[in-house]
Backbone as numpy.savetxt, mean C-alpha at the origin, in Angstrom:
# Nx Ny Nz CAx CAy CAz Cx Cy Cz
-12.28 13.18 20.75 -11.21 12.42 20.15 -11.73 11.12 19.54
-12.36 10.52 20.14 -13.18 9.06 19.63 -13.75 9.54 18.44
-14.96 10.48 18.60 -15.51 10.89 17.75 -14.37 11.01 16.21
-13.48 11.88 15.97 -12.71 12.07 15.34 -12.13 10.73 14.50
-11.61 9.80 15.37 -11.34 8.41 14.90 -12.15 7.84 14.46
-13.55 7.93 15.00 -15.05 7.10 14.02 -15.16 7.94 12.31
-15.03 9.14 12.44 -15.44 9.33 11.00 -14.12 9.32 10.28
-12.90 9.37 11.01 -11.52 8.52 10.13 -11.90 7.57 9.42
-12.53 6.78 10.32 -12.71 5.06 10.31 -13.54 4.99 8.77
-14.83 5.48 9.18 -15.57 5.70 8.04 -15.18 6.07 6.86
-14.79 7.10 6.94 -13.69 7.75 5.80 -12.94 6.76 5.15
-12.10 6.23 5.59 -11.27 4.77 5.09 -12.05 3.79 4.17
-12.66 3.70 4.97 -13.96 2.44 4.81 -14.20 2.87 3.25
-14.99 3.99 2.92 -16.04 4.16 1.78 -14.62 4.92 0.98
-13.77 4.77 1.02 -12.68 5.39 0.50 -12.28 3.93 -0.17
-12.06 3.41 0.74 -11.51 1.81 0.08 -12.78 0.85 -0.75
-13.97 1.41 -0.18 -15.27 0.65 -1.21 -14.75 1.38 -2.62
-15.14 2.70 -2.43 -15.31 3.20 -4.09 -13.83 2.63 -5.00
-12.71 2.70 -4.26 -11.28 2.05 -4.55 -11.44 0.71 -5.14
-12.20 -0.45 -4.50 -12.82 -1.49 -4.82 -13.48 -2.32 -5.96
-14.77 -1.02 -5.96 -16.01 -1.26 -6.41 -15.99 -0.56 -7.74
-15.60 0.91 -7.68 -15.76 1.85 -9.03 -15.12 2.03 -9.65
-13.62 2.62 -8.69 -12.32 3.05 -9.55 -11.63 2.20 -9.94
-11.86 0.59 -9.35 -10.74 -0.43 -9.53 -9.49 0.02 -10.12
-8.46 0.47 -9.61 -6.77 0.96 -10.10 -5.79 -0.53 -10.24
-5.65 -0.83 -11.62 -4.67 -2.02 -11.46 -3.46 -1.93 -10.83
-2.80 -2.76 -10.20 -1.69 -2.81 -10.02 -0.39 -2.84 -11.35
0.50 -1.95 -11.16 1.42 -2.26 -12.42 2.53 -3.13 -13.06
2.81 -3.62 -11.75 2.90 -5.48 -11.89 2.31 -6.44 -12.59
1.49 -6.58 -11.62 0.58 -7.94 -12.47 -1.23 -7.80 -12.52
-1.84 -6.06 -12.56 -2.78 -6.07 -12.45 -3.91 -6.59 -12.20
-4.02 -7.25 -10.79 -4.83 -7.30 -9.96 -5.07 -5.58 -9.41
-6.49 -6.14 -8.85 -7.47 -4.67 -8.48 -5.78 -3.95 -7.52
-5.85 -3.13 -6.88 -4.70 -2.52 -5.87 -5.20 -1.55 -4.91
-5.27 -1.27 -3.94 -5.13 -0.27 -2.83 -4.70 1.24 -2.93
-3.24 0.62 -3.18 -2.03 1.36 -2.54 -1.95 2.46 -3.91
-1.01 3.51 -3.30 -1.23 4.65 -4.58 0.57 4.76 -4.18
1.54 4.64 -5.28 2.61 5.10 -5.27 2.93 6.68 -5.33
4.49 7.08 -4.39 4.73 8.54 -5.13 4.40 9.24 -6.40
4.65 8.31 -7.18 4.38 8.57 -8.66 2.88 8.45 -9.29
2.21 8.09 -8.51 0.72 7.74 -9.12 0.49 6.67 -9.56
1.36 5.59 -9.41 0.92 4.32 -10.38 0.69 3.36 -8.95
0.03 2.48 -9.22 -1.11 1.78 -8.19 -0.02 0.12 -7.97
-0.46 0.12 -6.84 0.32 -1.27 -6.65 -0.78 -2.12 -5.45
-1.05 -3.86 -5.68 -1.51 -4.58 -4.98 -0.64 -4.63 -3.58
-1.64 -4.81 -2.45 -1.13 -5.57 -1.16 -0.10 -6.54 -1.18
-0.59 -7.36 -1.97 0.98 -8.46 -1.89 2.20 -7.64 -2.76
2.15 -7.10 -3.89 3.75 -6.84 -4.50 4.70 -5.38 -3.23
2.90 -4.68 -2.47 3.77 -4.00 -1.97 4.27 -4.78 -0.28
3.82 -5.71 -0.30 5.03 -6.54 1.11 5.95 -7.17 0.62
6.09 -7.58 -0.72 7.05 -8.25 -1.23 8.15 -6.97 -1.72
7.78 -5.60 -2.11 8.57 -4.56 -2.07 8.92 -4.10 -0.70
8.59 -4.68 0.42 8.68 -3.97 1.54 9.88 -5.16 2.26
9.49 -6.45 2.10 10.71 -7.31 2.45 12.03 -6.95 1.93
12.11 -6.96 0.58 13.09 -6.69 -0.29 14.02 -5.64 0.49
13.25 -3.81 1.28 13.88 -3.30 1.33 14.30 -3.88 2.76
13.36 -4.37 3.44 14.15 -4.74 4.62 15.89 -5.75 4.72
15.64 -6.76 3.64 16.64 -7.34 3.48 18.19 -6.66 3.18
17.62 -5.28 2.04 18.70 -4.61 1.68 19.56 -3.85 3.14
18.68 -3.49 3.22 18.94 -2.92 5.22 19.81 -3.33 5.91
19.26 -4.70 6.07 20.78 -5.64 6.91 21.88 -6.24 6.07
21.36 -6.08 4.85 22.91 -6.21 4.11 23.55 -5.45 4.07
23.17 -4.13 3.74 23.75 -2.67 4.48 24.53 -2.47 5.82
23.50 -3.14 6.66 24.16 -2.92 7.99 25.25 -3.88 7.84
25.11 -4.89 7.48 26.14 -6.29 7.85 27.42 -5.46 7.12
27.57 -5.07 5.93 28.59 -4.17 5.34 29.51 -3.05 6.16
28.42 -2.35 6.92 29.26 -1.56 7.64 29.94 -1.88 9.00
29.43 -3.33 10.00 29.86 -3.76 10.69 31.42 -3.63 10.60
């Protein structure tokens, strides 16, 4: 099982170098380098996707507060 998680680990690792280093994928925002790979294929940075991720949280409890 460890074993298994080390070459995850690795995997990640040189997954996120070549992501980095070779493929650089802009973000479609404001193109900076990006990570993240959308449903759709289009690439998004670390920050727009926590700032997409607050957003939905907020909608959430406005949701909830609605159905109270």
């Amino acid at each position: 099982m460890k074993m298994k998680m080390f070459w995850n680990d690795i995997e990640l690792f040189f997954y996120d170098w070549y992501l980095l280093h070779i493929k650089k994928p802009k973000c479609f925002i404001c193109g900076r380098i990006s990570t993240l790979q959308n449903y759709d294929g289009s690439w998004i940075c670390d920050y727009h996707a926590e700032v997409m991720n607050e957003m939905g949280l907020e909608r959430e409890s406005r949701e909830e507060q609605l159905n109270d």
